[in-house]
ZAMARGU-4260 file (C-alpha; in steps of 0.2 Angstrom, whole numbers, plus 5000, padded with zeros to 4 digits):
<rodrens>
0) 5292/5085/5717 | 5306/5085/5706 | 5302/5088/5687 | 5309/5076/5674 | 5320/5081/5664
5) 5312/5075/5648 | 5301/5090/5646 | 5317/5100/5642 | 5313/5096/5627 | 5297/5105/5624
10) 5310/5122/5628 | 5319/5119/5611 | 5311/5136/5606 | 5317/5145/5623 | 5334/5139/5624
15) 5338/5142/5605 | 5332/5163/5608 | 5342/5160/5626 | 5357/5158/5613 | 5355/5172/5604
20) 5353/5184/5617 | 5370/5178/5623 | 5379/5180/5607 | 5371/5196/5604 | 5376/5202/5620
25) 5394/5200/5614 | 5395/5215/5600 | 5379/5224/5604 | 5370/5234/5593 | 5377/5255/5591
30) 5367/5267/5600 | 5355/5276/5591 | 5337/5283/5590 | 5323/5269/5596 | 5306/5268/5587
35) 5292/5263/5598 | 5281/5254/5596 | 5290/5242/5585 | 5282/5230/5574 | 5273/5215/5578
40) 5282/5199/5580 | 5270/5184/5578 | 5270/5168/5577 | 5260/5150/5577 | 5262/5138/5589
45) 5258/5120/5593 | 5246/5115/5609 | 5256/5118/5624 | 5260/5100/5632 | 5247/5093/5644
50) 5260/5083/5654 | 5270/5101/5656 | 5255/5110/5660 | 5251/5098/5676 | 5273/5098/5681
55) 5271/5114/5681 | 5256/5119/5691 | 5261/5104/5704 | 5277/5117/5706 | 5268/5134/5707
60) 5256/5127/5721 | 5241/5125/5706 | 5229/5111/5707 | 5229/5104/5688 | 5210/5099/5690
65) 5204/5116/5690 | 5212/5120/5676 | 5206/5105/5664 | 5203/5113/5649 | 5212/5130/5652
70) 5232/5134/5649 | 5236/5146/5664 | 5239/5161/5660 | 5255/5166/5671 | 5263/5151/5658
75) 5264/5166/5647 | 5283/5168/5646 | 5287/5148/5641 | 5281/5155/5622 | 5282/5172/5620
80) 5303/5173/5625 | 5308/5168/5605 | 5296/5184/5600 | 5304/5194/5613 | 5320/5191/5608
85) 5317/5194/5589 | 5311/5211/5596 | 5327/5216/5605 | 5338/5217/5589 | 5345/5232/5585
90) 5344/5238/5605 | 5361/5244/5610 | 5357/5235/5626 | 5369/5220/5633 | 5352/5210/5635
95) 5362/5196/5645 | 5362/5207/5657 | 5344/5210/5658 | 5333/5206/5674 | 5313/5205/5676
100) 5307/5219/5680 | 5287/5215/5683 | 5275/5209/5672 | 5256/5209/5669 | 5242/5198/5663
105) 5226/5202/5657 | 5213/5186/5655 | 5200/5191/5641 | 5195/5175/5639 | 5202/5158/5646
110) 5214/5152/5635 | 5209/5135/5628 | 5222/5118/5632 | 5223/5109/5617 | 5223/5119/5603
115) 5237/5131/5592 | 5240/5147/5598 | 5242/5162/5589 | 5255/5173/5597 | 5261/5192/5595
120) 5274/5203/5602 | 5281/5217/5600 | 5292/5232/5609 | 5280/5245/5616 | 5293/5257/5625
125) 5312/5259/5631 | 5313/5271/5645 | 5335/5274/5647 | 5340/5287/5658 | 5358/5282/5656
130) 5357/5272/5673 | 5348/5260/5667 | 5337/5253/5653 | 5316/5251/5657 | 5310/5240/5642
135) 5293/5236/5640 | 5284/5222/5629 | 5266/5216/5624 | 5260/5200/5621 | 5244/5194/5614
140) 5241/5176/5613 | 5225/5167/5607 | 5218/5152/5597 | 5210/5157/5577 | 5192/5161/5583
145) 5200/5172/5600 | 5215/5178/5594 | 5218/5190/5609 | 5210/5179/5625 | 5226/5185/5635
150) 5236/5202/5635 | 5251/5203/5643 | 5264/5215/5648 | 5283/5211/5651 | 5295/5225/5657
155) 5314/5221/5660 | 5329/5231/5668 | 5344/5234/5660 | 5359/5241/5672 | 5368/5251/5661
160) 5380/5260/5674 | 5385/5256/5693 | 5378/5266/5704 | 5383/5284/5709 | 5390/5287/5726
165) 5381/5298/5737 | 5366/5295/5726 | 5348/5295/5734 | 5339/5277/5736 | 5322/5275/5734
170) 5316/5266/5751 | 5309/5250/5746 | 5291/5244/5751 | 5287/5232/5764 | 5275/5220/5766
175) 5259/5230/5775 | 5260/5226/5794 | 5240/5222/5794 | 5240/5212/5776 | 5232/5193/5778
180) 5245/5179/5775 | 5237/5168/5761 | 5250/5153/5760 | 5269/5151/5766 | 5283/5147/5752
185) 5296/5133/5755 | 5309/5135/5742 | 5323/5123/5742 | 5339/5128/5733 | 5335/5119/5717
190) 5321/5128/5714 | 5328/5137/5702 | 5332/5125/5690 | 5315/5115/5691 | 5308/5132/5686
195) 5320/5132/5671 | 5317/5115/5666 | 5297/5119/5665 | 5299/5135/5655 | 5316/5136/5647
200) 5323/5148/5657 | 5338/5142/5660 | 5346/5160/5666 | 5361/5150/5676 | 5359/5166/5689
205) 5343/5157/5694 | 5354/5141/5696 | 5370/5140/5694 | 5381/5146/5711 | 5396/5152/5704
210) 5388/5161/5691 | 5374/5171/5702 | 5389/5175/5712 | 5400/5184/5698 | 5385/5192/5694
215) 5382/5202/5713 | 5371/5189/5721 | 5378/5177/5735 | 5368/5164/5729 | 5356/5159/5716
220) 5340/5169/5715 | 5323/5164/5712 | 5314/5167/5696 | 5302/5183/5697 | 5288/5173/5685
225) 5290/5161/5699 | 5288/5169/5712 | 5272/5178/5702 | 5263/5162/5697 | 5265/5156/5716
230) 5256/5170/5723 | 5242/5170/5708 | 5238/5150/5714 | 5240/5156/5731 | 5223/5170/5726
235) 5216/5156/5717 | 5216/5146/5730 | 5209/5158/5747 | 5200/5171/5736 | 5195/5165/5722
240) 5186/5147/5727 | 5199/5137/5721 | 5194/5143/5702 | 5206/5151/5691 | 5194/5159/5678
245) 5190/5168/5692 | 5205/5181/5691 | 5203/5193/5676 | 5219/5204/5679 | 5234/5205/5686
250) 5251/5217/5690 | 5268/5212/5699 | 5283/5223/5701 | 5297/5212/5707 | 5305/5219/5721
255) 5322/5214/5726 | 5330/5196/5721 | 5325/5182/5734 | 5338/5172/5738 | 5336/5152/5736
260) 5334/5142/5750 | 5321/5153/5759 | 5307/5152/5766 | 5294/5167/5762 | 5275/5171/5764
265) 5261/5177/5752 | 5250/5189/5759 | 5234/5202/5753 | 5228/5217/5759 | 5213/5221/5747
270) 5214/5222/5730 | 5234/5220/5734 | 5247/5206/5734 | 5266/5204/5742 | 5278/5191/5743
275) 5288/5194/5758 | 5298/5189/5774 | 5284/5193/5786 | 5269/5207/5786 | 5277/5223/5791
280) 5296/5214/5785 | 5303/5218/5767 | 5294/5214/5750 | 5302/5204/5735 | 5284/5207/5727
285) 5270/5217/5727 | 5258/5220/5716 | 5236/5221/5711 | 5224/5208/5707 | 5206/5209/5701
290) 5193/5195/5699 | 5184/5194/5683
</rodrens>
């Protein structure tokens, strides 16, 4: 299903911090002593569009009926980027550069459809080993009378220098040879940019060809939140009954970029979760669930 291009228009906040994190990325702040945690960012926003909610659980393999009267909580990152990004100044980081590095979410409550939300971010840490830059975010989002329903973690990578040679690798995990396959992912190349057009993410690595290949990749690369929300409908669906508010937490660490066109399985051992090639074949995901 192809997602109309109208509903770009509920991303005016997302694409306007996009912006800055590009300009900022042009003279970026001096290095220096960083304070964590930094102070709250918070804002209010208007009820999240029905019509995008249902576009974008049609794309992420969700069933809009079982969620009448709930916002999904892997939507998380279509209103907390502008906070994110208010939080980033004054980091000596070039924050264009930035990948996802996992994420989690906690559901504390279902998240009403319909009404306000009540939003707050703010920096929690920034682990730099001069290789690289770990940063990590926290997110509350609720309504007046619940106004932290869902908790939620974001952690980005920031590669700050290439790679020395000689230098050990850490080996990188695989999909459990004996982990159940819950649903198979048919990704076409334009993925990518029916993602962005849902959530405002329009990162042109995720999307644009010549640009994912001047930036190391030799294609576009699916989006990790993408991949993320496809294997938490894919839980819903086999583990949970086919209802969301079943699911109470969870973690993903993406992995390794998944290059678009593919074709890629979701699989479960346990309380555990992969995105990958086959059971026993490489991982772009993995990560924990738990049911409420």
């Amino acid at each position: 299903m192809t997602v109309p291009f109208h509903l770009i228009l509920a991303q005016g906040p997302v694409l306007a911090a996009l912006g800055r994190v590009t300009l900022s990325s042009i003279i970026p702040a001096r290095r220096g002593s960083i304070k964590t945690p930094g102070p709250w960012m918070e804002d209010a926003l208007p009820p999240r569009p029905a019509a995008l909610i249902d576009a974008y659980l049609r794309h992420v393999g969700g069933e809009p009926e079982a969620y009448r009267g709930v916002v999904p909580p892997h939507l998380f990152p279509q209103w907390c980027f502008p906070l994110i990004v208010r939080s980033f100044a004054g980091l000596p980081y070039r924050m264009v550069r930035a990948l996802n590095a996992g994420c989690v979410i906690e559901s504390r409550t279902p998240l009403p459809a319909g009404k306000p939300l009540r939003v707050r971010a703010r920096l929690t840490s920034v682990d730099d080993n001069g290789q690289r830059a770990l940063i990590t975010h926290e997110i509350l989002t609720g309504t007046t009378s619940c106004p932290e329903a869902l908790r939620a973690e974001l952690r980005a990578y920031v590669p700050l220098a290439m790679e020395r040679d000689g230098r050990a690798r850490k080996a990188r995990p695989v999909v459990p040879p004996g982990a159940h396959q819950l649903a198979v992912l048919r990704l076409d190349g334009e993925a990518g940019l029916e993602f962005a057009k849902l959530t405002g993410d329009f990162n042109p690595i995720h999307w644009l060809r010549p640009y994912a290949r001047a930036s190391g990749f030799r294609g576009p690369i699916l989006h990790g939140f993408s991949a993320f929300a496809r294997a938490i409908e894919a839980i819903n669906r086999a583990l949970l009954g086919g209802d969301p508010r079943g699911l109470r937490r969870a973690e993903a660490h993406f992995l390794r970029p998944l290059l678009l066109p593919a074709e890629v399985g979701i699989y479960a051992e346990g309380g555990s979760f992969f995105v990958g090639d086959a059971a026993g074949a490489k991982a772009y995901l993995e990560g924990t669930w738990e049911p409420r």
